[in-house]
C-alpha positions in Angstrom: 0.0 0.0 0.0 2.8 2.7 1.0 4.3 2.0 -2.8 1.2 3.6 -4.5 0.0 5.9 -1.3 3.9 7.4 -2.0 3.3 7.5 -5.7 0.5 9.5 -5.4 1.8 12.0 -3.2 4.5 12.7 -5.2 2.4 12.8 -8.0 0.3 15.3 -6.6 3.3 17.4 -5.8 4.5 16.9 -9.5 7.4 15.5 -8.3 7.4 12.0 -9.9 10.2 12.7 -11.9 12.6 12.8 -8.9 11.9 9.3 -7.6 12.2 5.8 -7.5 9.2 4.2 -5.8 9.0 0.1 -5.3 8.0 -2.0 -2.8 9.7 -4.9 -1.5 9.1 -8.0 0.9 11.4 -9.4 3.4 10.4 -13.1 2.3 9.0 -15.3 -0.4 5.8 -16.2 1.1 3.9 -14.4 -1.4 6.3 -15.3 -4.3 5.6 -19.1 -6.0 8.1 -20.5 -8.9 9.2 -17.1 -9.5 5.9 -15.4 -10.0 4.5 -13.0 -6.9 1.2 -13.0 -6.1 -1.1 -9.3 -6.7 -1.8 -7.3 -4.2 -4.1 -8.7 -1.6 -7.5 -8.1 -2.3 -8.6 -6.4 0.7 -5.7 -3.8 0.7 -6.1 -2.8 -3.1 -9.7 -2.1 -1.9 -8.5 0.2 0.4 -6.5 1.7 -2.0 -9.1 2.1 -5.2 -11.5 3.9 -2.1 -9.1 6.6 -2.0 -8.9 6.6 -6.0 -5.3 4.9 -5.8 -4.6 2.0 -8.3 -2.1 -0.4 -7.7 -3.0 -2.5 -11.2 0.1 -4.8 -12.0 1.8 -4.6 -9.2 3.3 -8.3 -7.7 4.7 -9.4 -5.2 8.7 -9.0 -5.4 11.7 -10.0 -2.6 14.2 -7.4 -1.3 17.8 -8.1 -2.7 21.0 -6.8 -1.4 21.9 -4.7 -4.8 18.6 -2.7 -3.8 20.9 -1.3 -1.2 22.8 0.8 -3.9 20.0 1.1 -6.3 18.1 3.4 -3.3 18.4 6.2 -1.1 16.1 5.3 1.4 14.6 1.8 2.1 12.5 2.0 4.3 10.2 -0.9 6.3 6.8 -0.9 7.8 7.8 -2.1 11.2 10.5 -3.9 13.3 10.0 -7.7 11.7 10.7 -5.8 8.6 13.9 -4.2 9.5 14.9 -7.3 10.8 14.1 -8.8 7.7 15.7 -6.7 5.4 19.1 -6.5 7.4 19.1 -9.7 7.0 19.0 -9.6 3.0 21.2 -6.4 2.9 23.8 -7.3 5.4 24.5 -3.8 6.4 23.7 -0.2 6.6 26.5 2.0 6.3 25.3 4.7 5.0 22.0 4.9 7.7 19.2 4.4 4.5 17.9 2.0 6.0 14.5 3.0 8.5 11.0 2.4 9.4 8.4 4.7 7.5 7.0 6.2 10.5 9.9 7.5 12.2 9.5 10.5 10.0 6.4 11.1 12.2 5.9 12.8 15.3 4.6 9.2 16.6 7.4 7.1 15.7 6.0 3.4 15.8 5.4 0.3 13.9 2.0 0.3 11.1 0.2 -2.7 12.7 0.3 -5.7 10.1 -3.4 -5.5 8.6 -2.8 -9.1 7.6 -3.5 -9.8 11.4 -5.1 -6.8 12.6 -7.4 -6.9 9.4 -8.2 -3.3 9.8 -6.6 -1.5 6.4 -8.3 1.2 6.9 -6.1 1.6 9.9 -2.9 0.5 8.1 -4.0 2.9 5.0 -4.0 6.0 7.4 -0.8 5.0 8.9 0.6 5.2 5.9 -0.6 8.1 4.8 0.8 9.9 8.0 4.5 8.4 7.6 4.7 9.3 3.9 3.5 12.5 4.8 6.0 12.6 6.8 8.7 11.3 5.1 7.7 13.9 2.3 8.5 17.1 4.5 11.9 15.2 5.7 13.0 15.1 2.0 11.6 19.1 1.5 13.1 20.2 4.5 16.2 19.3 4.1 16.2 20.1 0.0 16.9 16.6 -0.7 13.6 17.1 -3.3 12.3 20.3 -5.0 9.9 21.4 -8.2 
């Protein structure tokens, strides 16, 4: 979800041509011989309420050259970190965060897999990208 709620934004902004935005998991769970599965039904419903289309998209696995291919990489909460300092080995050049530390509430999105609330998740989201969006104006790291 924060792969097209970011899109958006930047859209929006008419920044699109100043970023790289893809989403990653830590595993393969929803990846079978090498094809990834769509986005889960329930959380591209979410999405398409708020007019956001994530059409296409599949499921893909982090990979330790992402690491130099990004800036920022940046993971939903803590089981995600974990996860993808696992894959990437290291962080020495401190890309690597959770979304919502760029928040005044710094804390993990609760997994809507479990929780089952995405409308939750989607606002959650929506907060941390926000977020993230004024770190990168703030500091001029993005501009019209």
């Amino acid at each position: 979800m924060a792969e097209f709620i970011f899109k958006k934004m930047v859209e929006d902004e008419g920044l699109s041509s100043r970023f790289v935005i893809a989403s990653a998991a830590t595993s393969t769970e929803e990846i079978w011989n090498g094809t990834g599965n769509p986005v889960y039904p329930p959380a591209k419903a979410e999405l398409r309420k708020h007019g956001i289309s994530c059409e296409g998209k599949r499921a893909v696995q982090i990979k330790k050259s992402d690491y130099d291919k990004y800036d920022f990489i940046l993971g939903m909460e803590k089981f995600n970190l974990r996860g993808m300092m696992r894959i990437l080995g290291s962080d020495p050049e401190k890309k690597v965060g959770l979304l919502m530390d760029y928040t005044d509430s710094p804390r993990d999105i609760a997994d809507p897999w479990y929780t089952g609330e995405f409308g939750s998740t989607y606002r959650d989201i929506v907060e941390g990208c926000e977020g993230f969006l004024e770190y990168l104006k703030e500091r001029k790291l993005v501009w019209n």
